[in-house]
Backbone as CSV, one residue per row, in Angstrom:
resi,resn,N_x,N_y,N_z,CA_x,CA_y,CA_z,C_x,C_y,C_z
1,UNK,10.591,-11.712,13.375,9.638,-11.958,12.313,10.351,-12.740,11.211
2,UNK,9.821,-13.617,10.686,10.359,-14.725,9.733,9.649,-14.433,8.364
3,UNK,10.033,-14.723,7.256,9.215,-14.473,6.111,8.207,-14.870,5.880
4,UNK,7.229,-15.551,6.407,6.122,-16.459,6.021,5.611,-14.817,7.128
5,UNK,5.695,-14.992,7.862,4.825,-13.524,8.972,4.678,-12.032,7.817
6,UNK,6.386,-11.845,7.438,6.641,-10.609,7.122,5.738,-10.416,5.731
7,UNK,6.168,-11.458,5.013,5.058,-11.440,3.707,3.235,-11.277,4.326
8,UNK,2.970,-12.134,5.067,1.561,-11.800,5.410,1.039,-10.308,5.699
9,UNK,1.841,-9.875,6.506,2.031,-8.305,6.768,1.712,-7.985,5.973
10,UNK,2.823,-7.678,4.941,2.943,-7.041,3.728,1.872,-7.013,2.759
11,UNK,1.257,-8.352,2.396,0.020,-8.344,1.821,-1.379,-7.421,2.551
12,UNK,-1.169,-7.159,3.871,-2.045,-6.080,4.976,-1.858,-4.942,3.686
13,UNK,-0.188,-4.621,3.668,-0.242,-3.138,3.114,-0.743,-3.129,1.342
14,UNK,0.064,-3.830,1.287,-0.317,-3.919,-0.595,-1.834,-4.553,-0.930
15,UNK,-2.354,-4.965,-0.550,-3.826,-5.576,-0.987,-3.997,-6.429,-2.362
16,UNK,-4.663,-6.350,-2.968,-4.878,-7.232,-3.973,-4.626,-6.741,-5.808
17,UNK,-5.551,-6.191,-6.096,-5.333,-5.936,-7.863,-5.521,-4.498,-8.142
18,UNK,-4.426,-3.956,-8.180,-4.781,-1.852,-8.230,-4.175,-1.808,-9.818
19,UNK,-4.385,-0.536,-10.256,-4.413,-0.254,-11.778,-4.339,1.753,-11.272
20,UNK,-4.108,2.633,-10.639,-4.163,3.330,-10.244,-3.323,4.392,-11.441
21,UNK,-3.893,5.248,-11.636,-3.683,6.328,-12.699,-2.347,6.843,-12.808
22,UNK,-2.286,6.783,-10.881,-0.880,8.299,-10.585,0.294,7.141,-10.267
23,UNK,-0.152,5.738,-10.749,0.879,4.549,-9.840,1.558,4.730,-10.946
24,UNK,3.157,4.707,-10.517,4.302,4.871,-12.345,4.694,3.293,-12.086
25,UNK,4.526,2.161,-10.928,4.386,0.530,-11.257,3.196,0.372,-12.012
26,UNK,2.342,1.262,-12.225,1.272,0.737,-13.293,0.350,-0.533,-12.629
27,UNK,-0.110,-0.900,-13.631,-1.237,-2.537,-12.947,-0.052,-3.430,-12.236
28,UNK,-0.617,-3.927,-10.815,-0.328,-4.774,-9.736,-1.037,-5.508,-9.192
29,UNK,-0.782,-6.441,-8.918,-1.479,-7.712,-8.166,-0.943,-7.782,-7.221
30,UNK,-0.896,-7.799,-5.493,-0.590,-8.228,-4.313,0.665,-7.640,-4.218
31,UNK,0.368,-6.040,-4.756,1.938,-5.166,-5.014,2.887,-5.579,-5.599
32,UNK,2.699,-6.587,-6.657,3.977,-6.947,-7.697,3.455,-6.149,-8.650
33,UNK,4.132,-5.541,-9.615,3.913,-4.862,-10.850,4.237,-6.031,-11.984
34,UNK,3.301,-5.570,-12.962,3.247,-6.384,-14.198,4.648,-6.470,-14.535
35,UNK,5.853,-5.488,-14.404,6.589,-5.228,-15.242,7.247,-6.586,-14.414
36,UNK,7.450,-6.708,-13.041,8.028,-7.711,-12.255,7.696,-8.784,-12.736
37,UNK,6.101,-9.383,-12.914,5.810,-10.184,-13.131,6.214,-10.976,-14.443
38,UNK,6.086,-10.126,-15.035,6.524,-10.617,-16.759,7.936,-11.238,-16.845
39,UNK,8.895,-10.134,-16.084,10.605,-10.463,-15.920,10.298,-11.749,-15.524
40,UNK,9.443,-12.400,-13.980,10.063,-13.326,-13.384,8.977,-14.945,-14.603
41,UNK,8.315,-14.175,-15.534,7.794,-15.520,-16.287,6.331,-15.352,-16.543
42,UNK,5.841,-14.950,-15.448,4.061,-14.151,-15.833,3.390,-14.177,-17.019
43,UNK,2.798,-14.701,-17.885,2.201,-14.027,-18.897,0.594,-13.706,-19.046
44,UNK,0.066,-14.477,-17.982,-1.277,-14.175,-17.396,-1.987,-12.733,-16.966
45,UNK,-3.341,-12.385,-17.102,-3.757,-11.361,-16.615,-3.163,-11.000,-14.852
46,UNK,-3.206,-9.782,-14.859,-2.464,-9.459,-13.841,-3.677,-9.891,-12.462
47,UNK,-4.635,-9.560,-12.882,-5.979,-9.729,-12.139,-5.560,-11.275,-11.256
48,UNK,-5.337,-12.428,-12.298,-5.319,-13.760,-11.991,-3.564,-13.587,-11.043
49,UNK,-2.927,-12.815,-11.262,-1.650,-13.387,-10.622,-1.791,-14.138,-9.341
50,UNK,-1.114,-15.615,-9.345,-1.070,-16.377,-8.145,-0.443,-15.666,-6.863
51,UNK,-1.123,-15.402,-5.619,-0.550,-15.212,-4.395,1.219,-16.179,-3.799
52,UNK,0.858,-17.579,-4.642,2.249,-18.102,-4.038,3.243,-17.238,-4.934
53,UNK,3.537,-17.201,-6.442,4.062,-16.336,-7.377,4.614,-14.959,-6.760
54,UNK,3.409,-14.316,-5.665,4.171,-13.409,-5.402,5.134,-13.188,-4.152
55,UNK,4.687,-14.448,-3.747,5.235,-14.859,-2.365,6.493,-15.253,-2.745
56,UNK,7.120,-15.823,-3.684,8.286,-16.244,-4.247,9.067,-15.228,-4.908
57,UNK,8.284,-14.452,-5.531,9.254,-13.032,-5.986,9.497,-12.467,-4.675
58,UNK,8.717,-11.679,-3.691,8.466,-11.126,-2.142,10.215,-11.760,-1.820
59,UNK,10.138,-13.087,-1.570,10.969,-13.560,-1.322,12.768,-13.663,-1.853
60,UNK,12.768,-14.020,-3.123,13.815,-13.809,-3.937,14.377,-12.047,-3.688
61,UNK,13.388,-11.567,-4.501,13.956,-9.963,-5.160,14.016,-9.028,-3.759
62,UNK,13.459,-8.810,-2.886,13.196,-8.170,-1.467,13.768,-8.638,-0.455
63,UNK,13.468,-9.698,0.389,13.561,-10.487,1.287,15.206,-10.814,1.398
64,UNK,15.467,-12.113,0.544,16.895,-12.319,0.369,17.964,-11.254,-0.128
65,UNK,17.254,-9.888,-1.025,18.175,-9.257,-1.479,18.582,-8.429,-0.193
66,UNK,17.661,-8.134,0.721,18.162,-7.016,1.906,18.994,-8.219,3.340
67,UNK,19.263,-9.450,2.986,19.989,-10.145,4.187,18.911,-10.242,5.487
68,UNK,17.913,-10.303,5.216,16.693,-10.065,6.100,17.270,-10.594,7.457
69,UNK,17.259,-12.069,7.132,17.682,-12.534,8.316,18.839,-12.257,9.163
70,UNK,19.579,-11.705,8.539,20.987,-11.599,9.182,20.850,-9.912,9.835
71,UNK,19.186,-9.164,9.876,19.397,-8.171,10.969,18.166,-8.610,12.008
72,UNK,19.023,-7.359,13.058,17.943,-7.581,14.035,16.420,-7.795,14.195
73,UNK,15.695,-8.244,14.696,14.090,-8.275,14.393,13.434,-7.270,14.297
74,UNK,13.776,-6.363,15.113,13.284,-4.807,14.959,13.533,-4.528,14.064
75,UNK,14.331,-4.654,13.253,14.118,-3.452,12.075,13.991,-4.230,10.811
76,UNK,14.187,-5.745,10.890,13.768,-6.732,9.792,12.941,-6.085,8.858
77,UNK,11.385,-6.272,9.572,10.460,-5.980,8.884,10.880,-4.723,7.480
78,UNK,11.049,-3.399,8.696,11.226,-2.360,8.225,12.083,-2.164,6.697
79,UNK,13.203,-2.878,6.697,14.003,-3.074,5.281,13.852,-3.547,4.501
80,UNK,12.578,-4.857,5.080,11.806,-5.478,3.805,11.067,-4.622,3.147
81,UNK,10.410,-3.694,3.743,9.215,-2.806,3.612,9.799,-2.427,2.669
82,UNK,11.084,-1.902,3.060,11.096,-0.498,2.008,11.938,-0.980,0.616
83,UNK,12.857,-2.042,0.887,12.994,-2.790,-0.085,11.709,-2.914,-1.166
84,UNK,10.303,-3.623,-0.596,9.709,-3.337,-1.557,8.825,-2.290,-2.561
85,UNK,8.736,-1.192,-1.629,8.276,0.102,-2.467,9.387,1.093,-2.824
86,UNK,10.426,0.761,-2.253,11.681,1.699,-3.202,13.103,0.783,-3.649
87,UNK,12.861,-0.263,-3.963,14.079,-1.424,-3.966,15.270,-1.130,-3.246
88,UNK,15.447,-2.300,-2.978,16.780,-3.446,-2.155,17.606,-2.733,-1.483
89,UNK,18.344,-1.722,-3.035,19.516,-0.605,-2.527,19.392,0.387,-1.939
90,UNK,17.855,0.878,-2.372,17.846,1.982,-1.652,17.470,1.793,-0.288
91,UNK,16.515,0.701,0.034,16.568,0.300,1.847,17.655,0.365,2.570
92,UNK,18.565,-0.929,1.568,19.977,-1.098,2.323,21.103,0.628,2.699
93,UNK,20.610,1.719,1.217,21.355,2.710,1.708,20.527,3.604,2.883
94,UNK,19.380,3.355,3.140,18.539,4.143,4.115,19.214,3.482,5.800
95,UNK,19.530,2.384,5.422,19.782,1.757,6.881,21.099,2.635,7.252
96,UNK,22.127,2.132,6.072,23.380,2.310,6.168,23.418,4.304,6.408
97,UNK,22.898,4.870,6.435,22.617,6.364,6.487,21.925,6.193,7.722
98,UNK,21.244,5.285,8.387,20.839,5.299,9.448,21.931,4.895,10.981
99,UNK,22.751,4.272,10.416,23.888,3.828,11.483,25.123,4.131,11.006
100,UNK,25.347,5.424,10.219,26.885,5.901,10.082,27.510,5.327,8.914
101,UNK,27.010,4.481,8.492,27.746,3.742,7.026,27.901,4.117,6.037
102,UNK,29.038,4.218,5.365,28.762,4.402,3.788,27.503,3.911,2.996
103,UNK,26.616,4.477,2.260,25.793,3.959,1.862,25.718,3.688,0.759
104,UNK,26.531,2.483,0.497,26.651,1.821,-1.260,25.480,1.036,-1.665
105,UNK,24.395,0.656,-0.838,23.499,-0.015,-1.167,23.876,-1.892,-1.016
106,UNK,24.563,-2.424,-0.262,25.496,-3.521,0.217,25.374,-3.623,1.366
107,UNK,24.886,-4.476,1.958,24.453,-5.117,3.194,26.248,-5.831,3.490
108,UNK,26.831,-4.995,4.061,28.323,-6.101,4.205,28.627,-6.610,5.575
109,UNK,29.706,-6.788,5.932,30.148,-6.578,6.749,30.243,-5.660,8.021
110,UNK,30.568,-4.613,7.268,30.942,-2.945,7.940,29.399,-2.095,8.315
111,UNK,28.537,-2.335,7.463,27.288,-2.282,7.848,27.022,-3.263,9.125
112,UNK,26.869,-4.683,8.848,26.575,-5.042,9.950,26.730,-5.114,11.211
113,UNK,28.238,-4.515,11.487,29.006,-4.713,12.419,28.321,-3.471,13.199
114,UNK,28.076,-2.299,12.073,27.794,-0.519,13.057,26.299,-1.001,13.178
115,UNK,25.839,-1.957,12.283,24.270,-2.351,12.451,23.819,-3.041,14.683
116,UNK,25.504,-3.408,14.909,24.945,-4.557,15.804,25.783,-3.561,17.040
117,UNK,26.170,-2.268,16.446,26.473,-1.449,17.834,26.101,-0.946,18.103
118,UNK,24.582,-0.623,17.532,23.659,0.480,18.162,22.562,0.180,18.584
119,UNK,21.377,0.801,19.161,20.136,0.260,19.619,19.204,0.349,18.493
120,UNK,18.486,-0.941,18.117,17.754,-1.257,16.808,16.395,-0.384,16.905
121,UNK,15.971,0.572,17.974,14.946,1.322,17.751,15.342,2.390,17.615
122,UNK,16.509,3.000,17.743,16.798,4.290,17.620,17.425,4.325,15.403
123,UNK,17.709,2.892,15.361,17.901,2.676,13.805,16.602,2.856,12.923
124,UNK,15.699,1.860,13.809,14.501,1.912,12.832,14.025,3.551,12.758
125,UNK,13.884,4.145,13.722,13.532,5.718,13.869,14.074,6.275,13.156
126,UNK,15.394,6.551,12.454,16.080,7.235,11.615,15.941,6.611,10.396
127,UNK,16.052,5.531,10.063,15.415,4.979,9.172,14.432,5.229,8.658
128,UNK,13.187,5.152,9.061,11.941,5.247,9.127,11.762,7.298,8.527
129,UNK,12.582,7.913,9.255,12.191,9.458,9.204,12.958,9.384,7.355
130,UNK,14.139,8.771,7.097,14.569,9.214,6.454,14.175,8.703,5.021
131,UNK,13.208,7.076,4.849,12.063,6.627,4.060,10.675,8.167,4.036
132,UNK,10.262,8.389,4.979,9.881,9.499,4.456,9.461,10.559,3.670
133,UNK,10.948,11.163,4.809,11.390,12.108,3.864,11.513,12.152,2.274
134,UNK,12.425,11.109,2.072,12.550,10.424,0.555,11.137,10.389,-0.141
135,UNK,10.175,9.854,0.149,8.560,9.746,0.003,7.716,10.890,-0.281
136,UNK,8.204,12.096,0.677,7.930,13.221,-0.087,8.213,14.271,-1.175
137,UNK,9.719,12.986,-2.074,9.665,13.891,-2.811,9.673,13.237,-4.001
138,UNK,8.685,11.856,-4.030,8.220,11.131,-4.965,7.572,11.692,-5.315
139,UNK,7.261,11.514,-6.941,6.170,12.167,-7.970,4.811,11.367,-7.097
140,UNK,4.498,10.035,-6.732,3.605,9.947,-6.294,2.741,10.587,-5.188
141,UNK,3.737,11.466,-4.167,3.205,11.846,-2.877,1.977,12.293,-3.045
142,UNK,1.920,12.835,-3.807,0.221,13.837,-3.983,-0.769,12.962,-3.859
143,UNK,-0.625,11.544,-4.174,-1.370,10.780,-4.834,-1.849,9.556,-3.624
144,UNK,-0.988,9.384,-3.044,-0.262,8.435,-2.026,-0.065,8.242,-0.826
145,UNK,0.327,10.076,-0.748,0.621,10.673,1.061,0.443,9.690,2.160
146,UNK,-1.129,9.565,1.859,-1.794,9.481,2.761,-1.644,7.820,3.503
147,UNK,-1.887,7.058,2.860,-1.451,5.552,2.598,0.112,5.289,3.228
148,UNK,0.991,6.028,2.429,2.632,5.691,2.832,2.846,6.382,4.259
149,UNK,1.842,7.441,4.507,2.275,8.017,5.921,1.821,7.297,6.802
150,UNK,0.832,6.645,6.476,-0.071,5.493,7.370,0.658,4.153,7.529
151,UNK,1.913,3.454,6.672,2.247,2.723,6.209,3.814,2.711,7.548
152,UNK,4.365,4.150,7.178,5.088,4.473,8.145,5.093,4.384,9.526
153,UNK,3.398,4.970,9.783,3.232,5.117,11.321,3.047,3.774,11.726
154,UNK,2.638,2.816,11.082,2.342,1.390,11.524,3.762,0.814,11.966
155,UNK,4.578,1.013,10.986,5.928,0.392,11.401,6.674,0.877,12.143
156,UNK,6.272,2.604,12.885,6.921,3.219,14.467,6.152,2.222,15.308
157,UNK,5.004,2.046,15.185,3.891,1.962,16.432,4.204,0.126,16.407
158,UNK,4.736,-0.513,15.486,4.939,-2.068,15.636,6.268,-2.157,16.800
């Protein structure tokens, strides 16, 4: 999966303009938060935020920050994912906890190397359990469950 795919995806999960009570990103457009938006230059209603805009943050802050390309396809997706609902480091330390690594939040070397000695579905699986887990003990779960567990099962069943 290449970024032009993975972003399309992604827009599947995030949808369009939420404002949600129990959300602590607050108002979002195409799952960027205002607060993102503003950092990267934004000063427009969040409602109007441009789809390419977020395709270019998607890209920069997520995408390039987790070395996308430089893992296997199987679990690509998956680190983007979580890169974007729990940032960069904490994906990168979910992986690295997934294949034996120290988990500094650093896509290195030593990661990649235990990344490319194991079987990439038995990574995404531990991965995946251990996003989760983590998920349930977000202030949002109550709020959310239901969506992120659905969010999960899509990316076993891909």
């Amino acid at each position: 999966m290449n970024f032009d795919e993975a972003f399309h995806h992604l827009l599947g999960h995030e949808g369009a303009y939420s404002n949600h009570p129990n959300d602590p990103g607050g108002e979002t457009m195409w799952g960027v938060t205002k607060a993102v938006a503003r950092a990267d230059g934004y000063v427009g209603e969040m409602k109007d935020f441009p789809v390419e805009a977020a395709k270019s943050i998607y890209r920069e802050k997520y995408w390039d920050a987790v070395q996308a390309e430089k893992l296997p396809p199987t679990i690509r997706y998956a680190v983007f994912d979580a890169a974007v609902n729990s940032g960069p480091g904490t994906s990168i330390k979910w992986l690295q906890e997934s294949v034996g690594a120290t988990p500094d939040g650093v896509l290195g070397p030593k990661t990649l190397a235990a990344i490319n000695q194991l079987n990439p579905e038995g990574i995404l699986r531990r991965m995946l359990a251990k996003r989760l887990t983590a998920m349930t003990n977000m202030s949002g779960w109550p709020s959310f469950s239901c969506g992120w567990a659905r969010r999960i099962a899509t990316l076993l069943e891909a």
